[in-house]
Backbone as a ProteinNet text record, in pm:
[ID]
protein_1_A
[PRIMARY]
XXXXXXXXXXXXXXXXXXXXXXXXXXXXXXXXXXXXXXXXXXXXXXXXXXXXXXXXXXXXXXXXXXXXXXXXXXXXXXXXXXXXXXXXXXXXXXXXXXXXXXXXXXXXXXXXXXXXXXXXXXXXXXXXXXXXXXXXXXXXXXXXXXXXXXXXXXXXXXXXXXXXXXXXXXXXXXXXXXXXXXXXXXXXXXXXXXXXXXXXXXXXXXXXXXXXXXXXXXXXXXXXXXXXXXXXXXXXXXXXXXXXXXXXXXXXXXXXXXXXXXXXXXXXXXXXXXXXXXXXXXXXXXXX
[TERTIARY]
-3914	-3800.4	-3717.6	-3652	-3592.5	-3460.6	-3345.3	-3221.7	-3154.1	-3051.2	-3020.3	-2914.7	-2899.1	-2806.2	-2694.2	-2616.1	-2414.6	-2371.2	-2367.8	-2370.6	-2242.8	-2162.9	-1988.8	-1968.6	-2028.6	-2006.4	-1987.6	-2084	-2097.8	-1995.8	-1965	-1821.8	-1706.3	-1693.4	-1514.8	-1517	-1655.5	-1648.1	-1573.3	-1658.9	-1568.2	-1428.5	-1359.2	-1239.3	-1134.8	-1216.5	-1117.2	-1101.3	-1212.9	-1219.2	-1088.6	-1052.1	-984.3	-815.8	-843.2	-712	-685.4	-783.2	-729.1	-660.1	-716.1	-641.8	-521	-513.9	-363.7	-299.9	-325.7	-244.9	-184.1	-279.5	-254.9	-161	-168.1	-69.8	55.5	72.6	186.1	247.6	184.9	219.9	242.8	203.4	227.8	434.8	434.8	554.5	656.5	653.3	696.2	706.2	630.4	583.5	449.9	490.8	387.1	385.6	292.8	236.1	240.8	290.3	270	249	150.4	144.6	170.1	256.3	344.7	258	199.7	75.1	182.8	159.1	226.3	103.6	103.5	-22.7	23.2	45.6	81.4	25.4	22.9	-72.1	-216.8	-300	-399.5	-556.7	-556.4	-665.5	-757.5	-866.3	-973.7	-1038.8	-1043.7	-1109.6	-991.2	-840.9	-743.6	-734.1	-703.2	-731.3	-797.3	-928.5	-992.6	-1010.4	-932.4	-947.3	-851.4	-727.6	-593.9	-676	-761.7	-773.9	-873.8	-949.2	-1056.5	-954.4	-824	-763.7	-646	-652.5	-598.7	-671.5	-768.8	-909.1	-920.2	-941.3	-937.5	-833.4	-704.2	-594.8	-559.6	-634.1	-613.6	-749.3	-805.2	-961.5	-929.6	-774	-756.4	-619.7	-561	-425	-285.9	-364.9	-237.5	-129.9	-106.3	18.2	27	-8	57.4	130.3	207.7	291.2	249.9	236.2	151.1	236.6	258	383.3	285.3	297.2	194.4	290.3	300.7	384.8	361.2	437.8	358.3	333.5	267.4	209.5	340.6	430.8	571.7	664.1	611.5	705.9	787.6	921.5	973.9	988.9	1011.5	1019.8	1140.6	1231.2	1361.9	1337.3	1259.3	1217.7	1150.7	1049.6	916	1048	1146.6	1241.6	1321	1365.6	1437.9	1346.3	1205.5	1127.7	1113.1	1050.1	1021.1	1143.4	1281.5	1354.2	1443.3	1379.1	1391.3	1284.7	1168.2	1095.9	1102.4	1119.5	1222.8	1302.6	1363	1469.6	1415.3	1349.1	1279.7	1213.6	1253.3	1270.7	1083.2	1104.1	978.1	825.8	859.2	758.2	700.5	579.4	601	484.7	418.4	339.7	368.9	371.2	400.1	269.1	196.1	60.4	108.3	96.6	106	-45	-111.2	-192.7	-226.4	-330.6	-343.8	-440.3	-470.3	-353.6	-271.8	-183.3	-49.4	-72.2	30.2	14.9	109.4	99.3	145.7	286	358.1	498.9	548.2	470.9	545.7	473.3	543.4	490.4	474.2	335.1	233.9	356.5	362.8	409.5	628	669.4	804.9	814.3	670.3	628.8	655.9	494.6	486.7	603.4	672.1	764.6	854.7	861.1	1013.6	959.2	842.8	794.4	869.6	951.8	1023.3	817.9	874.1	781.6	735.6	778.2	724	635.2	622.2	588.8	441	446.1	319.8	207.7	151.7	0.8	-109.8	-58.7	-161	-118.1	-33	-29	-14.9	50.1	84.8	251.8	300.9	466	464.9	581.8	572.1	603.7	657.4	688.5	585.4	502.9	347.5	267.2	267.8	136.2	207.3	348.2	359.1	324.7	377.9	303	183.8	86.9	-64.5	-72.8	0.8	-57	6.1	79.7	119.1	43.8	-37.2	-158	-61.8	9.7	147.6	160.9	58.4	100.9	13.6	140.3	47.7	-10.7	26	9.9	-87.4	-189.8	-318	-347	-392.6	-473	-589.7	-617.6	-715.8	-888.4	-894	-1064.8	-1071.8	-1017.2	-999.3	-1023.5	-912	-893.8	-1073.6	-1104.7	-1235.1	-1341.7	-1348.9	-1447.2	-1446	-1349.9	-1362.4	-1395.8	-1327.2	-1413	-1539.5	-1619.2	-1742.8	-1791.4	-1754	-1827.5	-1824.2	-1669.8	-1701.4	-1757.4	-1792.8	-1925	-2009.9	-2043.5	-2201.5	-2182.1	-2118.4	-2091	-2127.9	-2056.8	-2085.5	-2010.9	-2000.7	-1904.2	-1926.4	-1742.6	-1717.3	-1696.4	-1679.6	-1635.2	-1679.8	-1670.3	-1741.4	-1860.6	-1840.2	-1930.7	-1872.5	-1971	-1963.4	-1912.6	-1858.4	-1823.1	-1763.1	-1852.8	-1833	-1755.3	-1589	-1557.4	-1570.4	-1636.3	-1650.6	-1596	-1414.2	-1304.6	-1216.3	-1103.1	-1000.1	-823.3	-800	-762.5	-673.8	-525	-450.8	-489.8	-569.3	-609.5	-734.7	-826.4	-908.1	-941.6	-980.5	-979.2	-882.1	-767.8	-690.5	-619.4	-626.7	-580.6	-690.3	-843.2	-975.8	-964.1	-955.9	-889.3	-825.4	-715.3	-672	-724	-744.9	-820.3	-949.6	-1010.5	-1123.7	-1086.5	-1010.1	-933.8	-924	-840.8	-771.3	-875.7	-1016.6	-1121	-1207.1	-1113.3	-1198.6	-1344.3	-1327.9	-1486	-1361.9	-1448.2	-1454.5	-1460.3	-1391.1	-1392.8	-1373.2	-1482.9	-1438.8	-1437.6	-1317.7	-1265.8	-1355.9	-1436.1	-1465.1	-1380.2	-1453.2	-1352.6	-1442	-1407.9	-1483.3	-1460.1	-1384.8	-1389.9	-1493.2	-1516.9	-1595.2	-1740.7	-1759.7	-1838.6	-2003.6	-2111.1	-2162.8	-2193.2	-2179.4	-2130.2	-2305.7	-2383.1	-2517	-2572.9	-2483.5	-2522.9	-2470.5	-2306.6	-2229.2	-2277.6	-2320.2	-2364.5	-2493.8	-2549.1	-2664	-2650.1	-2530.3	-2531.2	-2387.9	-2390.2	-2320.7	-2397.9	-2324.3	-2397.8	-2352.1	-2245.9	-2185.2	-2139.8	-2159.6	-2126.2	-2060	-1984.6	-1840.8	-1840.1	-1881.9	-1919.1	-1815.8	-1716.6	-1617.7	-1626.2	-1711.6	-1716.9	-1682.6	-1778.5	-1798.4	-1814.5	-1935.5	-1979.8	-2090.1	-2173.1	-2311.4	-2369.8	-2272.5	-2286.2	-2250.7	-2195.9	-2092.6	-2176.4	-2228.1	-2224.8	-2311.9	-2442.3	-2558.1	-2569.9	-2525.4	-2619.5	-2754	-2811.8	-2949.4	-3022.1	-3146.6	-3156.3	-3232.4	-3239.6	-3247.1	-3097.6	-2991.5	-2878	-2867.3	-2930.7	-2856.3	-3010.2	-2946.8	-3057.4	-3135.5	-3241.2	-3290.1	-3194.1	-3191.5	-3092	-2960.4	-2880.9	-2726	-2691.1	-2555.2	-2508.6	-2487.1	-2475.9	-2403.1	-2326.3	-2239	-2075	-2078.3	-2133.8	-2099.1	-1988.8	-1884.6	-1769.6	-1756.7	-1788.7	-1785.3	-1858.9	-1788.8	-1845.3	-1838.6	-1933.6	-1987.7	-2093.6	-2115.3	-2208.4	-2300.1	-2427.1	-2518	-2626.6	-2708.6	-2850.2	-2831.1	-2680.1	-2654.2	-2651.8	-2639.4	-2607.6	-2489.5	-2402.3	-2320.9	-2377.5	-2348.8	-2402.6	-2256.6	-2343.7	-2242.9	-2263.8	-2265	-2320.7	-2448.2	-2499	-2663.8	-2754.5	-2885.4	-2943.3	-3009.9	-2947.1	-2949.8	-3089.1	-3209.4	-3336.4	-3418.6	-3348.6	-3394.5	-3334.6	-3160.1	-3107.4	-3164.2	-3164.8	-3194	-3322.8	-3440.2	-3567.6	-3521.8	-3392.4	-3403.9	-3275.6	-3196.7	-3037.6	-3038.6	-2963.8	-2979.4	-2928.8	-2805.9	-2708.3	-2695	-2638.8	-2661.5	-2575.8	-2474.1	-2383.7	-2442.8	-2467.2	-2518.5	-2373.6	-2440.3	-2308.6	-2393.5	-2333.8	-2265.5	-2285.4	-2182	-2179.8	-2169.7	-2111.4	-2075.6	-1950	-1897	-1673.6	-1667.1	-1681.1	-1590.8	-1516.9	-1634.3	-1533.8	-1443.7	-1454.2	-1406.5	-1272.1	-1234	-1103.7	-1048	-1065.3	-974.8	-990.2	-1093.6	-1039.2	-929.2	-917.2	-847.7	-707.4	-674.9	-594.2	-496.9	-596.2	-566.9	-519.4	-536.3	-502.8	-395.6	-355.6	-202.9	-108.8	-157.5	-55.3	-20.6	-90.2	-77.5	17.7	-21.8	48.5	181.8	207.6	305.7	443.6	347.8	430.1	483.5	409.3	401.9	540.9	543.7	612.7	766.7	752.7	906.7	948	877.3	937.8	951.9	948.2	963.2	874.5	744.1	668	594.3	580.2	471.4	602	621.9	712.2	678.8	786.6	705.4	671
1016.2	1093.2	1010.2	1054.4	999.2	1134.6	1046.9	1082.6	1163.8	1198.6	1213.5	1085.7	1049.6	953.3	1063.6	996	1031	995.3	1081.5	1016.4	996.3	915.8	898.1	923.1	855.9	871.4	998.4	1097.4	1279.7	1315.9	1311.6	1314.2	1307.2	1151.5	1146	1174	1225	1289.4	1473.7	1546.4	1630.6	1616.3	1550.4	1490	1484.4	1394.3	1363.8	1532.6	1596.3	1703.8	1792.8	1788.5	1855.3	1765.1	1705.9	1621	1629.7	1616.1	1660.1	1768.1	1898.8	2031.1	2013.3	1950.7	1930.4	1882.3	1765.6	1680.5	1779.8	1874.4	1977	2080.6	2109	2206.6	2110.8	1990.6	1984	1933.3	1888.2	1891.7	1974.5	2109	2209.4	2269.2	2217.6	2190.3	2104.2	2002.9	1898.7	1855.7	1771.6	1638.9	1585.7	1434.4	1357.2	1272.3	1271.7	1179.3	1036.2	969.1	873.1	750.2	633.8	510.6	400	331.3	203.2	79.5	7.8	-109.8	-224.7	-304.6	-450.7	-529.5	-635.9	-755.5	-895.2	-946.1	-1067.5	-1177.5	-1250.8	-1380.8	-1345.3	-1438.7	-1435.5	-1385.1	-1356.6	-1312.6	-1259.4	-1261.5	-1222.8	-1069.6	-1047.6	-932.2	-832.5	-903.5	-775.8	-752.8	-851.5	-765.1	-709.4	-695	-581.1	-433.3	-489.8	-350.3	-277.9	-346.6	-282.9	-229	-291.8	-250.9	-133.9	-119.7	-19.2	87.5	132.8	204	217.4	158.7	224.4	338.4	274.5	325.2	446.8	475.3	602.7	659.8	627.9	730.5	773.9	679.4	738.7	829.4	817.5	910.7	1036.5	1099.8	1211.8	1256.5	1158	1199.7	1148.6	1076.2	996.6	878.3	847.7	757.9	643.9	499.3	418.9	307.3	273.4	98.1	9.1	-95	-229.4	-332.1	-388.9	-531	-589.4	-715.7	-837.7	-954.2	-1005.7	-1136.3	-1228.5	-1343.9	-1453.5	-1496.6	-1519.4	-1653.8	-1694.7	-1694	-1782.4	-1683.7	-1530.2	-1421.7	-1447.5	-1434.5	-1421.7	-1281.6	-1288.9	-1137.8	-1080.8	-1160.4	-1082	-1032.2	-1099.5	-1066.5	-924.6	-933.5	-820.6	-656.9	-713.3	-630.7	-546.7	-654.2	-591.6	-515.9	-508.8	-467	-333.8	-340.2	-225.5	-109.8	-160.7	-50.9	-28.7	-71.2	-12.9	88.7	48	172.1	267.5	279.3	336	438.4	405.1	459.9	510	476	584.6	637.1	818.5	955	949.9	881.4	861.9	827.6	742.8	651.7	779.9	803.8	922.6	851.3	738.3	654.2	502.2	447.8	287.7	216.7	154.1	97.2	-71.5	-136.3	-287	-345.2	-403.8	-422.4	-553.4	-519.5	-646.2	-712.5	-854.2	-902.6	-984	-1022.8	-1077.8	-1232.3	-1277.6	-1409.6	-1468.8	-1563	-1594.6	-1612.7	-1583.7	-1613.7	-1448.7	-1361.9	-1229.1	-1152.8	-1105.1	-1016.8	-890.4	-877.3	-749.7	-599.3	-617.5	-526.5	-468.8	-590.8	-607.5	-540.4	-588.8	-524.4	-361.5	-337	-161.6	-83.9	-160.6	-113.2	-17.3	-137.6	-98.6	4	46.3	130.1	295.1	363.2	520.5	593.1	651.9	737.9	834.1	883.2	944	922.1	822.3	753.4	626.1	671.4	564.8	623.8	613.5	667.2	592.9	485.8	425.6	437.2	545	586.5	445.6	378.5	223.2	248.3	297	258.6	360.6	284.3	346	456.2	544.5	708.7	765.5	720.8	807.5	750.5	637.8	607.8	715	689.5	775.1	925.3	987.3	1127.6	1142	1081.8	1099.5	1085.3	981.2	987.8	1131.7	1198.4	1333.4	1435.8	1429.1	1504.7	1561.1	1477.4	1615.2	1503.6	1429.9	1340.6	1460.6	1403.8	1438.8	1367.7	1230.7	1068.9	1006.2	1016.3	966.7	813.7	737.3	649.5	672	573.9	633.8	636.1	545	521.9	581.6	633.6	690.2	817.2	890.9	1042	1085.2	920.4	970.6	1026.1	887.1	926.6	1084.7	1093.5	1293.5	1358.4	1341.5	1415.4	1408.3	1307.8	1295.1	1389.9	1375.6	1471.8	1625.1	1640.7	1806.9	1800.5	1784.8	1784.1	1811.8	1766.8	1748.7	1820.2	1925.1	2020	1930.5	1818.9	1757.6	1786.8	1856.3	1907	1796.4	1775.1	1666.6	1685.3	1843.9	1887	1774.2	1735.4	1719.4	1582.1	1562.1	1463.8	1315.2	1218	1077.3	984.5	930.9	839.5	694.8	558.4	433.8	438.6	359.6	333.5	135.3	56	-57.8	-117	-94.5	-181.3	-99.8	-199.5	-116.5	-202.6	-201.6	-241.9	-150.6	-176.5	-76.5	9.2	-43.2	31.3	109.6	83.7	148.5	263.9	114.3	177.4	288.7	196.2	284.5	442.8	410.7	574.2	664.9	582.9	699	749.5	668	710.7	860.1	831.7	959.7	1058.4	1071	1165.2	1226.4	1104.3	1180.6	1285.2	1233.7	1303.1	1424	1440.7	1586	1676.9	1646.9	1723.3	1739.7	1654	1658.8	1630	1479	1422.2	1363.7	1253.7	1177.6	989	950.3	818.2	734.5	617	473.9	376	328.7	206.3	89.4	-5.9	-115.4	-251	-324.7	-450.7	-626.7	-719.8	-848.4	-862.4	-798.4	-855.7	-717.6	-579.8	-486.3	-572.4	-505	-538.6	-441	-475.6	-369.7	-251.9	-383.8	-275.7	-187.7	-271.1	-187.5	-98.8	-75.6	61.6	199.6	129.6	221.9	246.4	185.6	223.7	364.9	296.5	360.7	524.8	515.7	632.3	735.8	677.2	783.5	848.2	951.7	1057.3	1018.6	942.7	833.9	734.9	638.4	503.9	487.8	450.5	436.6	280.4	184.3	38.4	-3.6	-112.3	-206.7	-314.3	-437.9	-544.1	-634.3	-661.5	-715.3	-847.5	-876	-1039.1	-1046.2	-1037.2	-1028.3	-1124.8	-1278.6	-1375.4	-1364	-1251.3	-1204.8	-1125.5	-998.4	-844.3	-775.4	-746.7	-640.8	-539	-438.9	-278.2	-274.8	-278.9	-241.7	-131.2	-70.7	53.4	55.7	-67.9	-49	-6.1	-26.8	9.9	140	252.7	342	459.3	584	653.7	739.3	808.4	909.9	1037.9	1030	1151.7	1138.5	965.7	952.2	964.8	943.5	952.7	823.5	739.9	585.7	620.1	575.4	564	422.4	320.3	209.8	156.3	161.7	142.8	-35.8	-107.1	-289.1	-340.2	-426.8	-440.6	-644.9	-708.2	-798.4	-856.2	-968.3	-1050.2	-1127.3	-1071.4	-1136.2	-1123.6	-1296.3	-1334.5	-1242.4	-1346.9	-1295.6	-1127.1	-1071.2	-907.7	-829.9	-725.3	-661.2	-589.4	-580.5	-510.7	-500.7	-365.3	-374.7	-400.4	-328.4	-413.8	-372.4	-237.6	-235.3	-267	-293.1	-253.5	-97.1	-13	132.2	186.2	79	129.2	173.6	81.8	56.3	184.4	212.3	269.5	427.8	475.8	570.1	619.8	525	589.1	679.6	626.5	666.7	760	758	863.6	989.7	1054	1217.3	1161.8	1100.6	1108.8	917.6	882.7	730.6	737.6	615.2	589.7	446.3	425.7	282.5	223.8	145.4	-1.3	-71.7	-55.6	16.8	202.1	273.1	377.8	490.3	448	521.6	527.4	416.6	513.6	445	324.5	269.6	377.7	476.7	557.4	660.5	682.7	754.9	745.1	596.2	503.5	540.6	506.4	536.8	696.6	740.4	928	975.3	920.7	938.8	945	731.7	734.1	798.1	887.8	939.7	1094.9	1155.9	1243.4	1232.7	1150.7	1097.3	1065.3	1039.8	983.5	1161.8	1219.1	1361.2	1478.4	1422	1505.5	1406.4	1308.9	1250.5	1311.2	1339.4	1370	1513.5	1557.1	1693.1	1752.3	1586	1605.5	1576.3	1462.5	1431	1524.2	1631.1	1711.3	1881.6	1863.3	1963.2	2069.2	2071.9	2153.1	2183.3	2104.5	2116.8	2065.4	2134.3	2078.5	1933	1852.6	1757.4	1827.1
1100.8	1052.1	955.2	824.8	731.1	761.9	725.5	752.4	584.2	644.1	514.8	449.5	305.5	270.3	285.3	297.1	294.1	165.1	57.9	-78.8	-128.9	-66.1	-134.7	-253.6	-352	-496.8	-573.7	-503.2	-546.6	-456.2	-304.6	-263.2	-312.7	-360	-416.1	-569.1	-635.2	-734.4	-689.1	-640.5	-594	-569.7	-460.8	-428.6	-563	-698.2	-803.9	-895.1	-834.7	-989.3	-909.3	-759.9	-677.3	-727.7	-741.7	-768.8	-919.4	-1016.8	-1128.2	-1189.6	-1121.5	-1111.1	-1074.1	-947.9	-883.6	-955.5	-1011.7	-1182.1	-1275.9	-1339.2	-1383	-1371.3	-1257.6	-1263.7	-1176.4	-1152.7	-1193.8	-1326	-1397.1	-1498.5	-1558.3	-1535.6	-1588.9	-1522.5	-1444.7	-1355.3	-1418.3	-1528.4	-1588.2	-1508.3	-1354.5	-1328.2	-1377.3	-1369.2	-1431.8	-1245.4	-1193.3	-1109.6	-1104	-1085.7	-1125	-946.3	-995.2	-909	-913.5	-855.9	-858.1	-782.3	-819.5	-750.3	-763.7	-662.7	-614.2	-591.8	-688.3	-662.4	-602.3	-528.6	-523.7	-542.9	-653.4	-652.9	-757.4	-724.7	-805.3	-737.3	-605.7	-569	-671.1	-688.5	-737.4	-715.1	-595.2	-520.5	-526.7	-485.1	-451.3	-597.2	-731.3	-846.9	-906.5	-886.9	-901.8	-863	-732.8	-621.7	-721.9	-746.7	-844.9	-936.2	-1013.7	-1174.8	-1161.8	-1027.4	-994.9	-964	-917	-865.2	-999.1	-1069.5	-1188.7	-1279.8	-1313.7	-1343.4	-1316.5	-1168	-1115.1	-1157	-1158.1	-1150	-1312.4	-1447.9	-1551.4	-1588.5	-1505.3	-1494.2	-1466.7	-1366.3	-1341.7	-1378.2	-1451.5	-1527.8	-1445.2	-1385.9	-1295.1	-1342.6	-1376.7	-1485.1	-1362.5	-1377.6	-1351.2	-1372.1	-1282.4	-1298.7	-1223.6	-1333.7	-1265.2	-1202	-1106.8	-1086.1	-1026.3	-1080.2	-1051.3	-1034.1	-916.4	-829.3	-834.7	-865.5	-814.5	-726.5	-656.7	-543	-397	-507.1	-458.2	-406.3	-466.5	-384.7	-261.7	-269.8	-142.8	-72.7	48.9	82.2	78.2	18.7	-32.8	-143.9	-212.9	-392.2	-367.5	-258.2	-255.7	-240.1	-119	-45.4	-211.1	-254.1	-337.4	-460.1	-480.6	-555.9	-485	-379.1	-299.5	-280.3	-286.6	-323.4	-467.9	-562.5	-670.6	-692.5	-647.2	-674.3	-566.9	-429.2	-371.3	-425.8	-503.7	-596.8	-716.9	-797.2	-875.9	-888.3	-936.2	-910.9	-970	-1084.3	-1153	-1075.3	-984	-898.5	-733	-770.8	-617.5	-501.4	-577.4	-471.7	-511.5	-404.7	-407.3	-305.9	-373.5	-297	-315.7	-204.5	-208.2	-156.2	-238.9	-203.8	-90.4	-36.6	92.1	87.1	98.9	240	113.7	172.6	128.2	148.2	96.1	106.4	240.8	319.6	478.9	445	332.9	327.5	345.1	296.1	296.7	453.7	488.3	635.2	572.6	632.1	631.9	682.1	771.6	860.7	757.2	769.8	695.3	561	485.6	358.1	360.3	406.9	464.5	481.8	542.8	637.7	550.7	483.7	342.5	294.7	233	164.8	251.7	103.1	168.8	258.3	330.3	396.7	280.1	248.4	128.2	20.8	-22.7	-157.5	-72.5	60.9	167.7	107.4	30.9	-11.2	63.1	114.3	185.5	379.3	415.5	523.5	676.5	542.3	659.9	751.2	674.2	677.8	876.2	999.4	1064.6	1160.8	1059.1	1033.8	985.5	897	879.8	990.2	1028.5	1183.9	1273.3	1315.2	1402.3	1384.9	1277	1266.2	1291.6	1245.1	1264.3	1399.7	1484.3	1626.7	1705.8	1619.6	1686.5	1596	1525.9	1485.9	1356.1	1298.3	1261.2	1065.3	1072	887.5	779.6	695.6	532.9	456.5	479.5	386.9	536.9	523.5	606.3	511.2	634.1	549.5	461.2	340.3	268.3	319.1	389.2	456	521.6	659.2	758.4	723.2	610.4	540.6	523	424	310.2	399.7	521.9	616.8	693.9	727	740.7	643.7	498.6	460.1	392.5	409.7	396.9	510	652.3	718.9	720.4	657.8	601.1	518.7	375.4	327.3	347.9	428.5	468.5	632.4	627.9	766.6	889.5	939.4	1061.2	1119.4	1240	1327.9	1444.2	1455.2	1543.4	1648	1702.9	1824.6	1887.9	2019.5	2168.7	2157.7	2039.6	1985.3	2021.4	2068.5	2136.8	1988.4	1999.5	1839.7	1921.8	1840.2	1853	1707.1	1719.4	1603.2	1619.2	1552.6	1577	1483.9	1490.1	1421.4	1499.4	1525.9	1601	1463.1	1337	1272.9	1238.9	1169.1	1145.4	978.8	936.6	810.4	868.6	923.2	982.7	1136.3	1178	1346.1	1402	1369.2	1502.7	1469	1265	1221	1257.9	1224.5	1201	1373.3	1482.6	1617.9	1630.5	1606.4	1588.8	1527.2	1424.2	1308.7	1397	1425.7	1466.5	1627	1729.1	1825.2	1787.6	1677.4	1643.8	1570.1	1558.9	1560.7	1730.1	1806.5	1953.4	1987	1894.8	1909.2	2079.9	2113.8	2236.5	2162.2	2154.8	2076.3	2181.5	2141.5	2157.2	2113.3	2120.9	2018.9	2046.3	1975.9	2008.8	1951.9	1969.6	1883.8	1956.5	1910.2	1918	2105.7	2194.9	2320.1	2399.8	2333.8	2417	2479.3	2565.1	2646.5	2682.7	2653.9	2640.8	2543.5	2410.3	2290	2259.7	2273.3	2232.8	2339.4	2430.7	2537.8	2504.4	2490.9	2371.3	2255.1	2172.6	2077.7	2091.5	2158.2	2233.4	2248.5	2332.8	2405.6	2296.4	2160.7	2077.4	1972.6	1974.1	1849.6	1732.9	1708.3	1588.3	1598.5	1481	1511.2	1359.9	1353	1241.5	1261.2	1121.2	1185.1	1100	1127.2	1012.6	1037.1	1096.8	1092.4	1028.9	910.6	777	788.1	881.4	894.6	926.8	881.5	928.9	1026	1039.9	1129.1	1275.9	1246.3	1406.5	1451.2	1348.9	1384.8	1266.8	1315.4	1261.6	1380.2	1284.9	1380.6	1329.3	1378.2	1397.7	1459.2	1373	1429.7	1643.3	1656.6	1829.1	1888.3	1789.9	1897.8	1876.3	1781.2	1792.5	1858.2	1861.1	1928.6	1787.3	1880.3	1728.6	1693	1548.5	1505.5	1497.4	1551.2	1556.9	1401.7	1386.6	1257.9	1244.5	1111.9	1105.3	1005.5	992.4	864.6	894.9	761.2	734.8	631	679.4	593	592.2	637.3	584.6	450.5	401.4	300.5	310.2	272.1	304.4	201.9	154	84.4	163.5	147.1	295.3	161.1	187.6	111.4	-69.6	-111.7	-248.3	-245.3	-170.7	-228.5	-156.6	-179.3	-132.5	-29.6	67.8	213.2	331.5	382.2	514.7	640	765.7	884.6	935	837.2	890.1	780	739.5	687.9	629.3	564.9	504.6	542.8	470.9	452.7	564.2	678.2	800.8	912.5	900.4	961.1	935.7	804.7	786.6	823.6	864.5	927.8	1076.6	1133.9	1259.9	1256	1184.8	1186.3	1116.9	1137.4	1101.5	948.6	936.5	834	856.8	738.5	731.7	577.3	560.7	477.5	407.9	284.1	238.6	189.6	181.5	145.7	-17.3	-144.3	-191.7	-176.4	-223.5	-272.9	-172.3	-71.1	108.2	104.5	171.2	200.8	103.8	51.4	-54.1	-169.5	-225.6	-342.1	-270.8	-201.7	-117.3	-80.4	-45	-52.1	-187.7	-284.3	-392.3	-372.8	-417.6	-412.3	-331.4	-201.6	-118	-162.3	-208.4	-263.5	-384.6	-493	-560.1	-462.9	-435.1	-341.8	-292.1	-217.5	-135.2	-265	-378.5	-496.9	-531.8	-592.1	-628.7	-473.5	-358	-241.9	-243	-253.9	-253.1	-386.6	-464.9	-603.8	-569	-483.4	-445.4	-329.2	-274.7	-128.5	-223.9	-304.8	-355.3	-484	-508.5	-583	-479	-435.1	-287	-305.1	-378.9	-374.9	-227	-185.1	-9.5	75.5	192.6	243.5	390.1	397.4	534.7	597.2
[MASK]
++++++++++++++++++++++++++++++++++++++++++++++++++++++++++++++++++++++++++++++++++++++++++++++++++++++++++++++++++++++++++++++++++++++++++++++++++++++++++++++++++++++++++++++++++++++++++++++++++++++++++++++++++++++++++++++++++++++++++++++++++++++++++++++++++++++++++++++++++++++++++++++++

């Protein structure tokens, strides 16, 4: 049996052509959308992630502002940045990208960010909504991964699901999310016990590792016909990979996500989505 691929890329293509309309007619509204990015420092990887997520957002008519930090940021500096844009009417998503450098706090950061303008569904007035089934500003991986499975009509009712990251960008939102379709979830993480019985005995396995030294799924852990969503992304023997081997997984899974071209686009589509509902929420078109 050969599975089907989970094709993200034709996914958050859909996703953007859905968001460009939305662009549209508010602009047709005289709003312009716009996204406010915070870089701190010189990372390599987090600036690309920025320049890939700009990319996207002038791909669907999304207007953004770039602020790039130095290194030396204080978190009074970040504080007082975060509410100027806060404050302008102009700005309807504010993304800080992560991780930060050990002088600014993760959590302190987020925090500041208005509830409104959270496109990345960190700040904690949007966690809390989602854990009451009740947000509009979802995280973006978490969001994409659902809707990859509407797509591709996977009904989650009653369904067994290993999520193997329990992380606040990941795990613990896709947790919820997946709940409020009334799968049956369990969280794993580096102390579970028994993880390849669990694995075993689910109809999905949602993998975020991203170490191949720690942690390979392999197709003995899972059963015939499960689903895999490989959302880790990882450099193993010079190539980009996530925590299974694709070629391998897919002989034995109904549905199977590769690493490239699985949640990753999906994440920005997402993000573009929450920038456009955000623009949506602070001009009082959709109400909280």
């Amino acid at each position: 049996m050969v599975g089907t691929k989970i094709d993200g890329v034709l996914v958050a293509s859909s996703v953007k052509e859905r968001v460009r309309n939305a662009v549209s007619e508010l602009k047709s509204r005289g709003v312009e959308p716009c996204l406010a990015t915070i870089l701190v420092g010189d990372n390599q990887a987090s600036a690309t992630y920025v320049k890939n997520k700009h990319k996207a957002c002038a791909d669907v008519g999304i207007l953004t502002k770039d602020h790039k930090l130095p290194a030396t940021t204080s978190q009074e500096e970040m504080n007082e940045l975060l509410s100027t844009l806060n404050s302008d009417e102009s700005i309807h998503g504010i993304l800080v990208q992560l991780p930060l450098p050990k002088q600014l706090g993760e959590f302190e950061t987020t925090s500041r960010i208005s509830p409104i303008k959270d496109v990345d569904g960190l700040t904690p007035y949007n966690v809390g909504l989602l854990s009451l089934g009740k947000a509009i500003l979802k995280a973006c991986t978490p969001s994409g991964i659902i809707e990859l499975f509407d797509y591709y009509k996977i009904d989650l009712e009653g369904k067994n699901v290993a999520v193997i990251n329990r992380s606040n960008l990941l795990g613990k939102p896709l947790y919820h999310l997946l709940l409020q379709r009334n799968a049956t979830v369990t969280t794993c993480h580096s102390k579970t016990k028994n993880l390849q019985k669990i694995c075993h005995d689910s109809d999905i396995i949602i993998t975020g590792v991203g170490d191949r030294t720690r942690f390979t799924l392999t197709p003995e852990m899972i059963h015939d016909g499960a689903i895999v969503i490989d959302v880790a992304t990882t450099r193993h023997d010079e190539k980009l990979v996530g925590d299974c081997d694709f070629d391998k997984i897919i002989q034995k899974a109904s549905f199977a996500s590769p690493v490239p071209g699985g949640v990753g686009p999906m994440t920005i589509a997402m993000l573009l989505k929450n920038t456009v509902t955000a623009a949506s929420l602070s001009e009082s078109i959709v109400r909280r």
